[in-house]
N, C-alpha and C positions, 0 to 999 in steps of 0.2 A: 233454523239450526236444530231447535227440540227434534222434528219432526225426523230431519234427515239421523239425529243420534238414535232415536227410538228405531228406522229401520233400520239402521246399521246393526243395533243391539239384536231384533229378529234376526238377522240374518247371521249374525255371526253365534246365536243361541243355535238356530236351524244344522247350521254347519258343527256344530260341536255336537248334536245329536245324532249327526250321521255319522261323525266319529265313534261316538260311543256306539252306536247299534252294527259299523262296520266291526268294531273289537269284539263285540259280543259275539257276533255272525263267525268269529275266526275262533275265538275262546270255544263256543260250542263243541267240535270233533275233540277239541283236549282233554277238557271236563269230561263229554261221555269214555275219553278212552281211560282218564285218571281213574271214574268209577267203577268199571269193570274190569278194568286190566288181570290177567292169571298171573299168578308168580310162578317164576320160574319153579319146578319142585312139586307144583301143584298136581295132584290126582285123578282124575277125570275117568269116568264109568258112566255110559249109557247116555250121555247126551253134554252137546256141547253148546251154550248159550253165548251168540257173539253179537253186538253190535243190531240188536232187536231182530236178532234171525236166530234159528235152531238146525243143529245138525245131530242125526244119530249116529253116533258113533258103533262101530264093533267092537266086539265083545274085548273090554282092556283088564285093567286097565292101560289108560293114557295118561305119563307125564307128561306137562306144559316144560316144555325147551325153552320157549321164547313168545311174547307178543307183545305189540307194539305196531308204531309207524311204519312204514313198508320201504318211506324213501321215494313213493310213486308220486307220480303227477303230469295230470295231462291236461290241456285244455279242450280236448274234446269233448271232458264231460264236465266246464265249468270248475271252478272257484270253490269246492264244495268244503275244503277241509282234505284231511288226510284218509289212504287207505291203509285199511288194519290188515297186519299180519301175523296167525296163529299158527305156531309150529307146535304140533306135540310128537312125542316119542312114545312105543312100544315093544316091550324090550324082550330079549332072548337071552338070557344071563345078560352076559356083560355086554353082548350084540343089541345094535339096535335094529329090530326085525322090520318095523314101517316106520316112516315119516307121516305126519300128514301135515298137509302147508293147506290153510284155508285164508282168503284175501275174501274180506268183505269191505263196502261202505260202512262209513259213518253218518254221515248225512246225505238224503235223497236229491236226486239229481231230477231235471225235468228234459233230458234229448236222451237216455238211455245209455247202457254200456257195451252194447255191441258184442261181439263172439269173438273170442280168441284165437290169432294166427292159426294154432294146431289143427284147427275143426275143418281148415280150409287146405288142408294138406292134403297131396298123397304120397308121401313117403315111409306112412308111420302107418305102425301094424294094422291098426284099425281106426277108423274115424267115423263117426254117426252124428247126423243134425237130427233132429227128430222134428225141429219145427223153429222156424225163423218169420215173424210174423210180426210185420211193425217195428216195435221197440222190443218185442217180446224175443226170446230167443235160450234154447235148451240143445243141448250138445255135451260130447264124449269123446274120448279117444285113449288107444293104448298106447304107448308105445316104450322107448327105455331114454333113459336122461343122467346124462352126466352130474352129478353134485358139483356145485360150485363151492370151488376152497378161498373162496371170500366172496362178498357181494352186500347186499344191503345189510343196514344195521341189525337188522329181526334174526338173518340169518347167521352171523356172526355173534349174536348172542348165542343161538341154539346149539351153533361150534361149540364156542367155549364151555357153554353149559355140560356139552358132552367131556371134554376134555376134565373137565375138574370131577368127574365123577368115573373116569378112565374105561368112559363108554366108547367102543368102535362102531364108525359111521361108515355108512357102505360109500366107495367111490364110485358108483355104476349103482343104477335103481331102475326097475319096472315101475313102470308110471303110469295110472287111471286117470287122466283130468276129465274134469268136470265143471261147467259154465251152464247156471240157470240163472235169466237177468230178465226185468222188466225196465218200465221206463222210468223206474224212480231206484231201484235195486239192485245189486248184484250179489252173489254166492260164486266165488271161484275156490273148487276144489281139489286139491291133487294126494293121492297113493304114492307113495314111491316104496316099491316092495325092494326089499336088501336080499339078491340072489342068493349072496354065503348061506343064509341062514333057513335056505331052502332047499337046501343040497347041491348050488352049483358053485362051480369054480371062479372066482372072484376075476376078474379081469382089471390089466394094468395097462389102459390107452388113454390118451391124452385125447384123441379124436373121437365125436360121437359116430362119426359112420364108418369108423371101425371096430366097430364093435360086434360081435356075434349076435347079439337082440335088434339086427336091424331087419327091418320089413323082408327084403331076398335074400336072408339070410337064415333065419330063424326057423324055416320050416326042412333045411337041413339035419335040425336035433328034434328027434322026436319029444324030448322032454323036455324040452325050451317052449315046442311049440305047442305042446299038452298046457304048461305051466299058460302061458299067454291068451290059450284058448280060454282056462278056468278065470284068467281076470277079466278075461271079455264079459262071460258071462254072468260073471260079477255085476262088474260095470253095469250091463242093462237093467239089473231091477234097481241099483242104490241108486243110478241118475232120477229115478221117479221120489227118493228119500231128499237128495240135494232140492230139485226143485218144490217139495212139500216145504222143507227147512226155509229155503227163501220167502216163504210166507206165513212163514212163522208158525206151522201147524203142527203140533207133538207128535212122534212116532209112535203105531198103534200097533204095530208089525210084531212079526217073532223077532227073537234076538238073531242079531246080525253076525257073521261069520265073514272072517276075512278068505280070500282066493287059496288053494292049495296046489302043492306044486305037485304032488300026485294023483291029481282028477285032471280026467282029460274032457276036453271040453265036448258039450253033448251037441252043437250044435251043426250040424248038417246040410242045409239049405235054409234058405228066407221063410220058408214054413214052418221049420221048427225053429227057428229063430223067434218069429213072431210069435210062436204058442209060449215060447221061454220067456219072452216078454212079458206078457201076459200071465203066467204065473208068476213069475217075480213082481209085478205092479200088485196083484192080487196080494202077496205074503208082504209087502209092505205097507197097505194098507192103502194105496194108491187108489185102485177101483177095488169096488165090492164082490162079493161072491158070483150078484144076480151079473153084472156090469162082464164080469169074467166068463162067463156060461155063455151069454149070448154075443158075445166079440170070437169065441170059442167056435162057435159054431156058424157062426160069419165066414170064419174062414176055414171050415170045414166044408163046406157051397163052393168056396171060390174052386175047390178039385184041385188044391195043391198049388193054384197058382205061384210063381215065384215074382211077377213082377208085372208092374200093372198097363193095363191094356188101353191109359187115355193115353193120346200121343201128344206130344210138346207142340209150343205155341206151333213153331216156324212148318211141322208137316199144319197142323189145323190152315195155317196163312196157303201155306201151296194147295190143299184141297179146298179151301176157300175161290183159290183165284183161278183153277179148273174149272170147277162145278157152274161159277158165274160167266165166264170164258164160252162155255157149253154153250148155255141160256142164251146169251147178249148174241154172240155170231150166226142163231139161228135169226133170229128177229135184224141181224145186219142183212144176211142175205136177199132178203125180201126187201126191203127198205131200199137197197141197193142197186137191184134190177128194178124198181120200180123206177127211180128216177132216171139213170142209165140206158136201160134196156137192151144193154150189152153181156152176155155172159161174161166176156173175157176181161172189162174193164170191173162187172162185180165182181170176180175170183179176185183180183190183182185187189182190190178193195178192201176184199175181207183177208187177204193175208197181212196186207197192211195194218188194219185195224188190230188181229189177233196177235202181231209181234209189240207194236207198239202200248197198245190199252194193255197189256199183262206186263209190261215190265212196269209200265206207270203204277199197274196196281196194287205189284209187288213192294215197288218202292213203297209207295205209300201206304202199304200196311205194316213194312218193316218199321220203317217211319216213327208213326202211329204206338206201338207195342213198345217203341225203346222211351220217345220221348212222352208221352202219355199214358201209353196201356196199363202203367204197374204203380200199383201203390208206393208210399214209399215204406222203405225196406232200413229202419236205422237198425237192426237186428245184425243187418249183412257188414255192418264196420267191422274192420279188425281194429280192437283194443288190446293190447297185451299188458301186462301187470310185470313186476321184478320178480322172477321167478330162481328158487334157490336151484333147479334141475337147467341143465344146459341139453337142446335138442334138437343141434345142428352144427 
């Protein structure tokens, strides 16, 4: 009887430990948000420290609206605790000229967070992967997004926080998002620029795709589409600042400038896209001078190329199974007449062979490439977050 009370006592000690290191595991994201939380009211110039990540913010100041809980939760990335959501404000007298809505972790995750619906669109102004790799994964896009007049708690605070300070919120916003994530991280960032306060006419729809700022629309207004072009090219060098900030590396760059609605966008073709890339990584501090000089003159060689000259698996699969097809049906012929020594029973032979062995080998390389050939890709999930912009 001692013996069976003693393990019972272990075992019921064991289980009251996993209790307590389960409550601990859940206290964790609360504690870190209790000690860092911004008050609403709060100031912010030149850099925004969230949740062991950094972002550089442009030139503000930026009031904190709201942060806190997000209200999110998903099990595709695990048990972790809550995600944080930071709204702040920038203001224009009593207008508020940008939002910015940043959704980070609190506690690291081990399967990744995947890339956001938007990135996988095409119906939005613009959209750019730059690189989906593993768990790893870095992306952008423009386009415009309805404000939601409720939704989660974070957002609902940064209402009201407006309303008690009888600041007007735009109902229609230009929007930059932005997703840099690895497999333990994520950084979700979003722009929402307030047209009023850039000289256009405020718009009263209730539907997102009727709206004037939608993709076949926008290039209708020269200066919607001037305006859209300059957040583009925004967008390409700060997505290089988001993903520095997800690894928590200080901004070393010149001061940051938000988009204007009077610069019309410079960019022209994928040449000068790319070279604007490239100076924008450069002025953020992304790659170096030497780093910029010779990616510069890489594609100065390429003669303007606009778009690259490897072709996709499925031609590599069909010149594969030509080029082998060739080979094999010279060596059938002989082989054929040898045993036979009939012309007409080898011709009949080899048409045979040549219809049959190339769909098998198709098959089986199609096969091959979908269930085998490819790494895997947790980059490619779509994960969405509770987002305060509606954009659909």
């Amino acid at each position: 009887m001692t013996r069976i009370r003693t393990i019972t006592q272990h075992i019921a000690a064991c289980f009251g430990a996993l209790l307590v290191a389960a409550a601990l595991v859940l206290a964790v994201p609360r504690a870190a948000q209790a000690q860092d939380q911004l008050k609403p009211g709060a100031s912010l110039d030149g850099n925004l420290m969230i949740s062991g990540k950094q972002l550089a913010l442009p030139s503000g100041p930026w009031i904190v609206a709201a942060d806190g809980d997000s209200g999110w939760a998903s099990t595709d990335v695990g048990a972790f605790g809550y995600l944080r959501t930071t709204i702040l404000f920038r203001m224009t007298g009593t207008a508020v000229d940008t939002i910015l809505e940043v959704n980070s972790n609190a506690l690291a995750t081990m399967d990744g967070w995947g890339m956001p619906g938007s990135c996988s669109r095409n119906d939005l102004v613009w959209v750019t992967t730059r690189y989906k790799a593993g768990w790893d994964g870095s992306c952008y896009f423009v386009t415009h997004s309805l404000l939601a007049q409720n939704g989660q708690p974070v957002w609902e605070a940064a209402r009201r926080f407006a309303r008690q300070n009888n600041w007007q919120l735009p109902n229609l916003a230009v929007t930059a998002g932005f997703r840099s994530s690895d497999r333990t991280d994520v950084l979700d960032v979003r722009y929402h620029f307030a047209p009023e306060t850039r000289g256009f006419k405020a718009e009263t729809i209730s539907h997102w795709r009727d709206s004037a700022w939608m993709a076949n629309r926008v290039e209708q207004d020269e200066h919607r589409l001037a305006f859209v072009k300059s957040v583009r090219d925004w967008a390409i060098g700060y997505e290089a600042i988001v993903e520095s900030g997800l690894k928590n590396h200080p901004y070393k760059g010149d001061l940051i400038t938000l988009p204007e609605a009077g610069v019309k966008g410079t960019l022209q073709d994928a040449m000068a896209e790319r070279l604007a890339e490239l100076g924008l990584l450069r002025q953020s501090g992304a790659i170096s001078d030497a780093d910029y000089a010779t990616q510069k003159q890489a594609l100065d060689s390429a003669a303007a190329g606009t778009t690259s000259t490897i072709p996709d698996q499925t031609a590599i699969q069909y010149v594969k199974g030509f080029s082998y097809r060739v080979i094999v049906s010279f060596s059938h012929l002989f082989n054929n007449f040898y045993w036979t020594g009939n012309f007409a029973t080898t011709s009949a032979l080899e048409v045979l062979q040549i219809t049959i062995n190339s769909i098998k080998f198709q098959l089986h390389e199609v096969g091959w490439a979908k269930y085998y050939g490819t790494p895997r890709t947790d980059a490619g999930r779509i994960i969405d977050f509770k987002y305060i912009g509606i954009a659909e």
